[in-house]
C-alpha positions in Angstrom: -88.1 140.3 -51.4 -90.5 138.4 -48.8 -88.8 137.0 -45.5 -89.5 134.8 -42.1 -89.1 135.7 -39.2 -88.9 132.8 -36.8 -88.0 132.6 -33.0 -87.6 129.1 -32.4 -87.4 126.6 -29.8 -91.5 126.6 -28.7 -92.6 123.4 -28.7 -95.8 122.9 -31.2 -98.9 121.9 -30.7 -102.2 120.3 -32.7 -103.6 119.1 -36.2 -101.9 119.9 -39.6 -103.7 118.6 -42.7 -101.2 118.0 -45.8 -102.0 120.0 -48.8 -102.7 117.9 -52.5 -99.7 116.2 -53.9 -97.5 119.0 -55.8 -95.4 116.7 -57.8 -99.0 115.1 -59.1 -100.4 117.8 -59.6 -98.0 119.2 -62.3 -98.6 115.6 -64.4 -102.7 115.3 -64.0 -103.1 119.2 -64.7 -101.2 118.6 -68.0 -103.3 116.0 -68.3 -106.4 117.9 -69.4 -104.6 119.0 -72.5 -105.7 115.0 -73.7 -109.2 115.7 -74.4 -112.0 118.3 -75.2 -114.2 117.1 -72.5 -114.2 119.2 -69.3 -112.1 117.7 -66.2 -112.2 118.6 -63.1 -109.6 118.0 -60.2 -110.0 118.2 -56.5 -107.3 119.2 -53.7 -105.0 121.2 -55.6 -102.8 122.7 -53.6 -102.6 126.6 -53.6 -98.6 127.0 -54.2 -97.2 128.6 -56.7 -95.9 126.1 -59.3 -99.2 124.9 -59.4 -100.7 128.5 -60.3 -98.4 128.9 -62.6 -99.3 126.1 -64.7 -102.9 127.1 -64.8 -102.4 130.6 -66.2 -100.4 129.0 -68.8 -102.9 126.5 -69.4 -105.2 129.6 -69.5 -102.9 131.6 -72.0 -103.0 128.3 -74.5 -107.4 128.5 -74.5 -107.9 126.1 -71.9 -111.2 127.1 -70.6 -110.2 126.9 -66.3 -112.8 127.8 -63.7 -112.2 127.5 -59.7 -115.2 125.7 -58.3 -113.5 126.0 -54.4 -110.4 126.7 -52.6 -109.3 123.5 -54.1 -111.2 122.3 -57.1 -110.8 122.9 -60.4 -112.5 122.7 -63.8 -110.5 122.5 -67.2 -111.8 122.6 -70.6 -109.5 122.2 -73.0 -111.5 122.0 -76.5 -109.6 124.6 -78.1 -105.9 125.3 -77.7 -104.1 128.3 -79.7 -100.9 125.9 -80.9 -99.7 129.4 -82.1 -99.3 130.8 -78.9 -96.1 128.4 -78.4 -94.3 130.7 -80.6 -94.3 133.4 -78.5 -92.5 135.6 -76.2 -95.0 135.3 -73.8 -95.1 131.4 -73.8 -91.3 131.2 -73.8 -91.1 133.2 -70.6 -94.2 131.9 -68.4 -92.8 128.1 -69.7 -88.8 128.6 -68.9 -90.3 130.1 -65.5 -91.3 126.8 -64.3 -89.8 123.1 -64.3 -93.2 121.5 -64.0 -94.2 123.0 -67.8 -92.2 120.4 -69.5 -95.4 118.2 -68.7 -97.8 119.9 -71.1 -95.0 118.4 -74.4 -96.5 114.6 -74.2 -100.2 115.4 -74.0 -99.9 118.3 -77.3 -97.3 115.9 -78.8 -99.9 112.7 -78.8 -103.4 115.0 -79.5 -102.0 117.5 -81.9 -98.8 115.9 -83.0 -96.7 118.8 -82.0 -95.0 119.8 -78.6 -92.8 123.3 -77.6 -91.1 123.9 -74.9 -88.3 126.1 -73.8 -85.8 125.0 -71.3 -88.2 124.6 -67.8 -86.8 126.6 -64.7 -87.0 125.2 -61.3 -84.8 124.6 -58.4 -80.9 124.9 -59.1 -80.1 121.5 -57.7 -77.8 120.4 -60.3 -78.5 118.8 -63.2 -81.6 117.5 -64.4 -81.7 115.6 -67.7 -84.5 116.1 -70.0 -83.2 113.0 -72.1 -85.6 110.3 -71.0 -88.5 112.5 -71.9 -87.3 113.3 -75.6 -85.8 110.2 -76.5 -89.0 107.9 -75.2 -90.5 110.8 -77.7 -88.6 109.9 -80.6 -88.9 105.7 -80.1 -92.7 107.3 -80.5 -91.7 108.3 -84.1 -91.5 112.1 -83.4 -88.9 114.2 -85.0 -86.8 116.2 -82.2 -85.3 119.6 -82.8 -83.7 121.5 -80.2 -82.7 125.1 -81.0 -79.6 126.1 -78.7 -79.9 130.2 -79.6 -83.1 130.2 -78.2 -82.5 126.9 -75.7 -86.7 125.9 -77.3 -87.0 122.4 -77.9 -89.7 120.9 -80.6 -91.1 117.5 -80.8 -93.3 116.4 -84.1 -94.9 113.5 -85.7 -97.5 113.1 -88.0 -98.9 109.7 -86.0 -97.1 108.2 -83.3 -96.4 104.2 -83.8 -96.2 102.2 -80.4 -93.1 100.3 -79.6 -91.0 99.1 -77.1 -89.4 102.2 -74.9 -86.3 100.8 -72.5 -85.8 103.9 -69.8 -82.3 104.5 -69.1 -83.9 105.9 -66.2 -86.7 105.9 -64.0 -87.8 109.4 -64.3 -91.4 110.2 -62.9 -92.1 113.0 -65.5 -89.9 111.1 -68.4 -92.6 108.1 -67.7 -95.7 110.8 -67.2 -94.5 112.6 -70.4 -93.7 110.1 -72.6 -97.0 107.5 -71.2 -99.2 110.4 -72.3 -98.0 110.7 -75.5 -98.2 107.2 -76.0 -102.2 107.0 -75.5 -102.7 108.3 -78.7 -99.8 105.8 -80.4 -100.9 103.5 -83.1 -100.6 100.3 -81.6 -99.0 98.8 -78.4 -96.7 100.5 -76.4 -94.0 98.8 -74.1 -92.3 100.9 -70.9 -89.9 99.0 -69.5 -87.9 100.5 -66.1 -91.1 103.3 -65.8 -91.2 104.7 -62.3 -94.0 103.2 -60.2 -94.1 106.2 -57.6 -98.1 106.9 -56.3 -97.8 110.0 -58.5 -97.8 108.1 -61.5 -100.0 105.3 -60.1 -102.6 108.2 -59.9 -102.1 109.5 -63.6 -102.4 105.9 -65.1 -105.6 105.7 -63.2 -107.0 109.2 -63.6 -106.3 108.1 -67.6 -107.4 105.1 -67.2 -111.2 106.7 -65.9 -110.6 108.9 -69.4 -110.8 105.8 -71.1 -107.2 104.7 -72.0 -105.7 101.1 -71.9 -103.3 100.9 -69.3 -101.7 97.9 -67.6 -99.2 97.3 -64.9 -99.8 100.0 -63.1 -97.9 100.1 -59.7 -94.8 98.2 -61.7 -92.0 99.5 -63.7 -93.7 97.4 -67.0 -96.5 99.5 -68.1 -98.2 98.3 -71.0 -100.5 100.8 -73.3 -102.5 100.5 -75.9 -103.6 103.4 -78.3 -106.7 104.9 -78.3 -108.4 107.2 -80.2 -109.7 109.9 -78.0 -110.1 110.3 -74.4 -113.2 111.7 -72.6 -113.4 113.9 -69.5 -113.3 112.9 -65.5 -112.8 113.9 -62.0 -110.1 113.3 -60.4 -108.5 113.6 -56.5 -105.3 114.5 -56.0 -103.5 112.2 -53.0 -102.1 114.1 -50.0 -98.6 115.6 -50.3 -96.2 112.9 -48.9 -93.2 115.5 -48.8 -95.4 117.5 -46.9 -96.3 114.4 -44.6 -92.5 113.9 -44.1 -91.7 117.8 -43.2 -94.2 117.6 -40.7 -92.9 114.4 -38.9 -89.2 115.8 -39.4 -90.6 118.9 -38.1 -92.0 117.4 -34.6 -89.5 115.7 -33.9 -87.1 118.9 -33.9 -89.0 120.8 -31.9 -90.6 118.2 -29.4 -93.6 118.4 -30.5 -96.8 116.8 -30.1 -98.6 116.7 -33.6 -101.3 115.3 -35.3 -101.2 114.7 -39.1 -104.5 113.9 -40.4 -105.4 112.1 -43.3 -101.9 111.1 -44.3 -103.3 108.4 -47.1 -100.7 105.9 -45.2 -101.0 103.5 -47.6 -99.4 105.6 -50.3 -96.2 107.0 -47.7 -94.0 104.0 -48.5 -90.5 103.8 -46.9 -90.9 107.2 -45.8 -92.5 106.5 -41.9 -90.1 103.7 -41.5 -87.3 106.1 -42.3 -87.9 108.1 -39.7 -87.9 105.4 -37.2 -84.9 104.5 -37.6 -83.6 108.5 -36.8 -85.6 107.1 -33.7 -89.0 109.5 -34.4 -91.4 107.3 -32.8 -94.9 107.7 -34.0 -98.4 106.0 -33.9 -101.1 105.2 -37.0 -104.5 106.4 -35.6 -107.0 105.4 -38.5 -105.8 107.1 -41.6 -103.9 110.1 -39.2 -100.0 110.0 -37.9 -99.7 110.9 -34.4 -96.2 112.5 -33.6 -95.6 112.7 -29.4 -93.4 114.8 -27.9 -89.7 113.3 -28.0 -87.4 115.0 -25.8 -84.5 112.6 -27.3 -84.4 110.3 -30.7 -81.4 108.1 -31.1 -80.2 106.7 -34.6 -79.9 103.4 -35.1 -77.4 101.3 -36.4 -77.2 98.3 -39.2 -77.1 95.3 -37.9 -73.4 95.0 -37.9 -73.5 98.1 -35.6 -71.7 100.2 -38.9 -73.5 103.9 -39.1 -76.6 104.0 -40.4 -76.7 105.5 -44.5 -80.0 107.0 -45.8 -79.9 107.0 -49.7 -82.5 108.2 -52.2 -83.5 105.5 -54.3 -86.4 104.9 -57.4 -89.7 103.9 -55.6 -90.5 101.9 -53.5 -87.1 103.9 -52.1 -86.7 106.3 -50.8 -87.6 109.4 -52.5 -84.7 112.2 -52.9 -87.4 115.3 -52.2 -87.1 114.4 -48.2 -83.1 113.7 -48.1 -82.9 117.5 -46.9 -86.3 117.3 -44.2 -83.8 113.9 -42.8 -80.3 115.4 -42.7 -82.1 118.7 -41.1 -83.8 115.6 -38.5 -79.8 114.0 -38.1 -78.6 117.3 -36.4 -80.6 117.1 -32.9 -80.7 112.9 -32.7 -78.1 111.1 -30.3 -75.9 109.4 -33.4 -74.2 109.2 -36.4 -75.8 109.2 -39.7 -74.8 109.3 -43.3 -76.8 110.8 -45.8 -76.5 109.8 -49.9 -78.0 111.9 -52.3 -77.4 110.3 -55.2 -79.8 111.6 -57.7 -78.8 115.7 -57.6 -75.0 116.9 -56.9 -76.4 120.5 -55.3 -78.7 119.6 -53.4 -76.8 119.3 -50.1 -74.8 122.7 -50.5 -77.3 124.2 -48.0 -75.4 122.3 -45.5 -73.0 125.2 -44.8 -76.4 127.0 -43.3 -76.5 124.0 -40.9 -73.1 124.7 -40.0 -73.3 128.2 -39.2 -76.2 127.2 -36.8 -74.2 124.5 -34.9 -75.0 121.6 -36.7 -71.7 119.8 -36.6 -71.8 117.8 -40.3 -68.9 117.1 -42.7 -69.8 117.6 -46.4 -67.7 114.5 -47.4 -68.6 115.7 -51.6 -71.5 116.9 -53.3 -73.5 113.6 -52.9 -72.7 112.6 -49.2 -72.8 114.3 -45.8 -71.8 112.6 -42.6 -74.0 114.1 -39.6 -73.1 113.7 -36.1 -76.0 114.3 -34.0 -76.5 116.8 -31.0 -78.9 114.6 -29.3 -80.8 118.2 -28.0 -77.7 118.6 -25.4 -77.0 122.0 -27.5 -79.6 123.5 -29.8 -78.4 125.5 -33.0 -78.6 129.0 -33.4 -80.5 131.9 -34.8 -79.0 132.9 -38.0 -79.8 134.7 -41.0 -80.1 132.7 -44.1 -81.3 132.7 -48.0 -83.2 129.7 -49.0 -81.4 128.3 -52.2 -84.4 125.6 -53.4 -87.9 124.1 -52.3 -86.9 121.6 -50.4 -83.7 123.2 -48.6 -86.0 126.2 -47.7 -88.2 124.5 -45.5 -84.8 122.0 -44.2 -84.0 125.4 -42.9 -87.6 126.6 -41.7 -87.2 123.3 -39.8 -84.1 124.1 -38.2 -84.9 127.9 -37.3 -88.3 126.6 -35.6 -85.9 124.3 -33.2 -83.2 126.5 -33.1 -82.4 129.4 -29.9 -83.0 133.1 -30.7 -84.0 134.4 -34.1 -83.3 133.3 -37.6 -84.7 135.0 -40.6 -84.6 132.9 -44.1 -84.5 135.2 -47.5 -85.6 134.7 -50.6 -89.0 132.5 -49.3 -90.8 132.6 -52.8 -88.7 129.0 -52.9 -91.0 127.8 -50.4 -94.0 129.3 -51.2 -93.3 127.5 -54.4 -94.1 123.9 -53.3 -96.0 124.9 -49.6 -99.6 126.2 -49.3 -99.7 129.4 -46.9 -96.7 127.6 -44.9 -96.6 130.1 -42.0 -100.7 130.7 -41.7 -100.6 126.7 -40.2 -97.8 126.6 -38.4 -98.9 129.5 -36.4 -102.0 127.9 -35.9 -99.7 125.1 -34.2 -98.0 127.6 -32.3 -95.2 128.8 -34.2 -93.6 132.0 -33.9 -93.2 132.8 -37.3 -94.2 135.6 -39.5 -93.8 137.1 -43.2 -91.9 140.0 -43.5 
C-alpha cells in the first residue's frame, strides 16, 4: 500500500495549474456513448477514476486513442451490449461510482442500460433513486436484482414527459438529461441541478446537436432528437482543486499563484474563503494567494458564529466542506461546519483531533471548530485516508502541521488528484511517495 511522507510547516512557494474538472469529466466521457461519430475531449485529468472509465469504455468497443497528456479521442460506433453480462463488467463497473454515468446514454441509444452497484467513497449514503426513477417517467422498465446488487433499465422508445426531481442530483440530472435526448417528444426537468458541470454537458450536447434549453437553471427543457453527431469538447478547470489550493495557502502561509482558475465558473467558493479571512486577489483569469501569517473568521451580522453549509448550486458545494473545516483549525475564531448532504463525511475529524485541532463533532452532520489562530500548530501523526476528499483535508493539515505525518492508504487521493505530490514539490513541499 502506497504512502506520504510529509514534513510540514515550510511555507510554499509559486504557480499551480488546476487539473480538468473530475466530476465533468465522468458525465461528458459517458457522453460519447450518444453517438457513432468520433469525439474528442481536451484537459482530462490523469487520476484514476477518470482512467478507469476509459478502459471500460474500451472493454464495451469504444474505439479510444490519447492524442496528448490530456486529450482524448472516442469512437463509439460499435458497442458489445453483451459484455454487460459479464464478470468482467460487473467488477471494473462496481469498482467505480462514476460508471453509473454510462446507464442514460445506452438506455436512450440502445434502449438498454446495466449497471451493478457503483463503488466510490464510503461517505454515507448515496441514493441512486433520482437516476432510476427520472428513468422510468422516461417509460423504461426498472429491474433491480438484489443477489447480484445489478440493476437494469429498458424501454423500447422512451416518451418525453414531465420529470419533478426530488432532488437536485448532478449525475441524477446528467443521467437521466441524456437519456432523454433520444425521448420522443418534449421533456420537462424541473429542480435539475444547475452546477458548471452540468452547464458544460448541456452545451457539449448541445454542439452534438441536441435541443436543450435553460441551461444554467434548475428548468431544463429537451426536446428529442434523433441522433447526435460528434464534437470537441474542453473540460473546465477543477474547482475542488482551485479550493484545495487556496485552503492549502492559507495553512501553510503561503504565497501562491493559481493560474487559469476559470473564475467565472468558482461561484460561492472564493467568497467562502473570505470570510475564514483568506484574503486573495483576481489577477486576469489567475488567483493570487499572499502569505497570511493570521486569518480571522468572521461573524454574521448579529455577531452569532459564523456556519458554513453545503447547499445545491449556486451553494456551496459539499466536495470542499472537508478543504474548509481542515482551513477552521489554524484561523483566530469559531466556526461551524454543516454537512448536510453525506452523514460520514466528517468522521475524519477524529484525525484532526489527534493532531491538535481542538473541534467538537456535535453529530455526523455538524462540527463546531474552534480555531488555533497559528499560536500552536498541529502535530505530525500517522494517519489512513478514509475518502477523496478527507485525504487531501489531511495532506493539508500534515503540510502545516510540526514534524512528520505519514497518510495511508493514498490510492483515495490519487483517485480524484493528478500526480498530487509531483506539484507540490515543485512549490516546495516536503513530500514524497513511499
Amino acid at each position: 500500500m502506497a504512502a506520504f511522507e510529509i514534513t510540514g510547516g515550510n511555507p510554499l512557494k509559486g504557480e499551480i495549474i488546476p487539473q480538468g474538472a473530475k466530476n465533468e469529466a465522468l458525465q461528458v466521457i459517458s457522453a460519447v456513448l450518444l453517438t457513432p461519430e468520433e469525439v474528442i475531449i481536451h484537459n482530462i485529468p490523469a487520476i484514476q477514476d477518470v482512467q478507469k472509465l476509459i478502459n471500460l469504455l474500451e472493454r464495451l468497443g469504444v474505439t479510444v486513442k490519447q492524442i496528448n497528456k490530456s486529450s482524448w479521442s472516442f469512437t463509439a460506433k460499435e458497442i458489445h451490449l453483451d459484455f454487460f453480462q459479464s464478470d468482467e463488467f460487473k467488477n471494473k463497473a462496481s469498482a467505480l461510482r462514476g460508471s453509473i454515468m454510462i446507464v442514460g446514454p445506452l438506455l436512450g441509444r440502445f434502449g438498454k442500460g446495466f449497471i451493478p452497484k457503483p463503488g466510490g467513497d464510503k461517505i454515507g449514503r448515496r441514493r441512486l433513486d433520482t437516476h432510476f426513477l427520472g428513468f422510468e417517467k422516461l417509460g423504461a422498465n426498472f429491474q433491480f436484482s438484489t443477489e447480484e446488487s445489478f440493476y437494469t433499465v429498458s424501454a423500447k422508445k422512451l416518451k418525453g414527459c414531465f420529470i419533478l426531481l426530488e432532488e437536485a442530483s448532478v449525475t441524477g440530472t446528467a443521467n437521466v438529461m441524456m437519456a432523454a435526448v433520444f425521448a420522443e417528444g418534449t421533456t420537462t426537468i424541473f429542480n435539475a441541478a444547475c452546477e458548471p458541470y452540468i452547464q458544460q454537458l448541456c452545451n457539449m450536447l448541445i454542439r452534438m446537436g441536441a435541443k436543450i434549453k435553460g441551461v444554467g437553471s434548475n428548468l431544463l427543457t429537451i426536446d428529442g432528437v434523433n441522433e447526435l453527431h460528434g464534437c470537441e469538447h474542453t473540460l473546465l478547470p477543477d474547482m475542488i482543486e482551485v479550493g484545495s489550493f487556496i485552503g492549502m495557502a492559507a495553512m501553510t502561509g503561503s504565497e501562491l499563484t493559481i493560474k487559469n482558475v476559470c473564475f467565472q465558473h468558482l461561484g460561492i467558493i472564493p467568497r467562502t474563503f473570505e470570510r475564514l479571512g483568506v484574503k486573495y486577489q483576481l489577477i486576469g483569469d489567475d488567483i493570487f494567494i499572499p502569505s497570511q501569517p493570521h486569518y480571522e473568521v468572521d461573524t454574521f451580522i448579529d455577531g452569532s458564529i459564523l456556519t458554513i453549509a453545503d447547499a445545491p448550486w449556486p451553494g456551496l458545494t459539499p466536495d470542499l466542506l472537508s478543504i474548509i473545516l481542515v482551513v477552521a483549525t489554524q484561523a483566530k475564531g469559531t466556526v461551524l461546519i454543516h454537512q448536510k448532504m453525506f452523514e460520514s463525511r466528517l468522521f475524519f475529524v477524529d484525525k484532526l483531533i489527534d493532531m491538535g485541532a481542538q473541534i467538537i463533532l456535535c453529530d455526523p452532520h455538524r462540527a463546531t471548530v474552534i480555531g488555533l489562530d497559528k499560536q500552536i500548530p498541529l502535530r505530525g501523526i500517522e494517519m489512513t485516508s478514509p475518502d477523496i476528499r478527507a485525504g487531501v483535508s489531511l495532506l493539508i493539515a500534515a503540510l502545516s502541521a510540526s514534524g512528520k505525518s505519514t497518510i495511508l492508504n493514498i490510492d483515495q487521493i490519487d483517485r480524484g488528484y493528478q500526480d498530487i505530490d509531483g506539484r507540490l514539490r515543485a512549490l516546495g513541499a516536503d513530500i514524497r511517495r513511499v
